[in-house]
N, C-alpha and C positions, 0 to 999 in steps of 0.2 A: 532530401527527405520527401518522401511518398506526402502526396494531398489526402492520403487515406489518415494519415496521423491528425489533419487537422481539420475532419470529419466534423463536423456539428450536427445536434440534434436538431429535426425538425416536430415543431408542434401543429397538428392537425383539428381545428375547433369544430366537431360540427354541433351545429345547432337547430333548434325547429321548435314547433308548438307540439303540445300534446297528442301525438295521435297522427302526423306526419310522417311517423317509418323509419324516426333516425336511429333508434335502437336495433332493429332489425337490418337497416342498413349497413352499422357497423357490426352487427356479428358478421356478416357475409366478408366485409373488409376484413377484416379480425383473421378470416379462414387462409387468407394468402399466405400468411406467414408472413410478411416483410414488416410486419407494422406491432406495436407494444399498447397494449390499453394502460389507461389511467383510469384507475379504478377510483371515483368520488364516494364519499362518504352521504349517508342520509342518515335523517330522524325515523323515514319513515319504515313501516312494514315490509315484511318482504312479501312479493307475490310469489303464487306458486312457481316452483323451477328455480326462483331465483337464489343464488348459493351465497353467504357472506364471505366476500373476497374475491368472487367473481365479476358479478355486476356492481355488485354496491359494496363498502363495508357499513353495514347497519350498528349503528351508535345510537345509545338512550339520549336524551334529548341533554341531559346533564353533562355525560361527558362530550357530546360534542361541544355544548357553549365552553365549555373547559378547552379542549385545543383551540377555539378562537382565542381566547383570554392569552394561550402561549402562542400563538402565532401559526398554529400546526396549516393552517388552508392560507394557500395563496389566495383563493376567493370561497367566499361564499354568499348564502341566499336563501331567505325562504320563499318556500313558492306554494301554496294550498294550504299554510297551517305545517308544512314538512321544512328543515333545514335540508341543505343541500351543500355541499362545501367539495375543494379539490385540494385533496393532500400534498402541501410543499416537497417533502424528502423526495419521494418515491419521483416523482414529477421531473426535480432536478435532478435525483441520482440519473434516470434515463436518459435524459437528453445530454448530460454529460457524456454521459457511454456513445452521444454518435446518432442514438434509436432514432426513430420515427414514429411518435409517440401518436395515440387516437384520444383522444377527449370529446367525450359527446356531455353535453352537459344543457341545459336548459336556459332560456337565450337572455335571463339577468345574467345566468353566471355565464354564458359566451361571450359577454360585451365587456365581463370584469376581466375575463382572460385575457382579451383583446388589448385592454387596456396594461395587463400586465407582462403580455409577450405580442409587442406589436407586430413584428415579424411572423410571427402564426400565419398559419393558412388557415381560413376559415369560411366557415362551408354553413350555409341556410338550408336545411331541409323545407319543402313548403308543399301541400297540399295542390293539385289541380285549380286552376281559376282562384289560387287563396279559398275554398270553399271552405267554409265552418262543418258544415253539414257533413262531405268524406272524414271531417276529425270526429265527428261524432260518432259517425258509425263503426269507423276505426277501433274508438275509445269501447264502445259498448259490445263492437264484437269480437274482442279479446276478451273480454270477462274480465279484467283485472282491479276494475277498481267499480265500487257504489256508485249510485248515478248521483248523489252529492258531491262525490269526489270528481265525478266525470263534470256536470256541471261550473264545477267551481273552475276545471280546466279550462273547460270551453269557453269560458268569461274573460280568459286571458289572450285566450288568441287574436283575437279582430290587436290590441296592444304590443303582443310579440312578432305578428306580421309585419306591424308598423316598422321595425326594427331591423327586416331585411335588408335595409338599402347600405347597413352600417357592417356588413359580412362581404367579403371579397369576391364570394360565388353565389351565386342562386342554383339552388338543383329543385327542380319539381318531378314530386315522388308519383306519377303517375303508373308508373311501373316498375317493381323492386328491380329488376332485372337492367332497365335502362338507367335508374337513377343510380345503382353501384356501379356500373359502368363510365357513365360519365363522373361521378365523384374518383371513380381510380385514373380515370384522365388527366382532371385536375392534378389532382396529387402527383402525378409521372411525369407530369408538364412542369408543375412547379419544382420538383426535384432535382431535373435539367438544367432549370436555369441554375438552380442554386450551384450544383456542379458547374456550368458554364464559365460561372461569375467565379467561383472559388479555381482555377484554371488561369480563369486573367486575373487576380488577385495573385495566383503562388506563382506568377512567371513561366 
């Protein structure tokens, strides 16, 4: 029997503070084709562009406390006044299939993943120098959210910085272009071994 039959899914965490570039960073990943998104669920608004079932699936704030209640999110989290949560089914039917799944997700709910699939590869988005300041201006020159909201984010970082040392990689997004690069490093690195190991495991 072929080692392709006993293919495992890889789950890929990445995480970062508001305004970091892990969003951006995973569309550019997304573009290769090799890789499957997991699409998380929010409370919150959609900003402009953003498509429900693409980036987010956007839930009233009712039914989402209701799939908690059933068990539907292997994790979740508020973060700013929004729930945030990562759909069980979808999650496990792909990594069953084999995929190589992307999970970008906010760095409570990174550390819940972590906890929930230790084996993950997981990945810290982080600003230059940790600077507050490049997430600020980040935040405010996208347009996407009220300076309340931008605020309230920026309150959390010096917190979800702290939290880098608990992520298996550091990537500093000083440059979109080096920082998807080295994140596809990672990931092609870690891939290897997995193969390697799954090799001297089937004999």
């Amino acid at each position: 029997m072929s080692n392709e039959g006993k293919k495992r899914g890889r789950l890929i965490i990445i995480s970062g503070p508001s305004g970091s570039g892990k969003s951006t960073i995973c569309r550019r990943l997304l573009e290769d084709g090799r890789f499957k998104w997991s699409v998380s669920a929010t409370t919150r608004r959609p900003r402009p562009g953003e498509v429900d079932g693409r980036e987010y699936h956007f839930l009233p704030r009712e039914e989402f406390q209701e799939g908690t209640k059933r068990g539907d999110f292997i994790e979740y989290a508020e973060v700013s006044g929004n729930l945030y949560g990562t759909p069980k089914a979808r999650l496990l039917k792909e990594l069953a299939k084999g995929n190589v799944l992307i999970a970008e997700v906010d760095v409570q709910g990174g550390m819940n993943l972590m906890r929930a699939f230790p084996q993950a590869i997981s990945i810290f988005v982080e600003p230059p120098g940790l600077d507050t300041s490049i997430l600020a201006e980040r935040l405010r020159k996208r347009g996407q959210d009220d300076e309340k909201t931008i605020r309230e984010r920026l309150a959390l970082a010096p917190q979800e910085m702290e939290a880098r040392s608990r992520y298996g990689f550091r990537v500093t997004n000083d440059t979109l272009k080096r920082a998807v690069a080295e994140i596809k490093d990672i990931i092609e690195q870690q891939l290897k071994r997995d193969k390697r190991t799954s090799e001297v495991l089937g004999g």
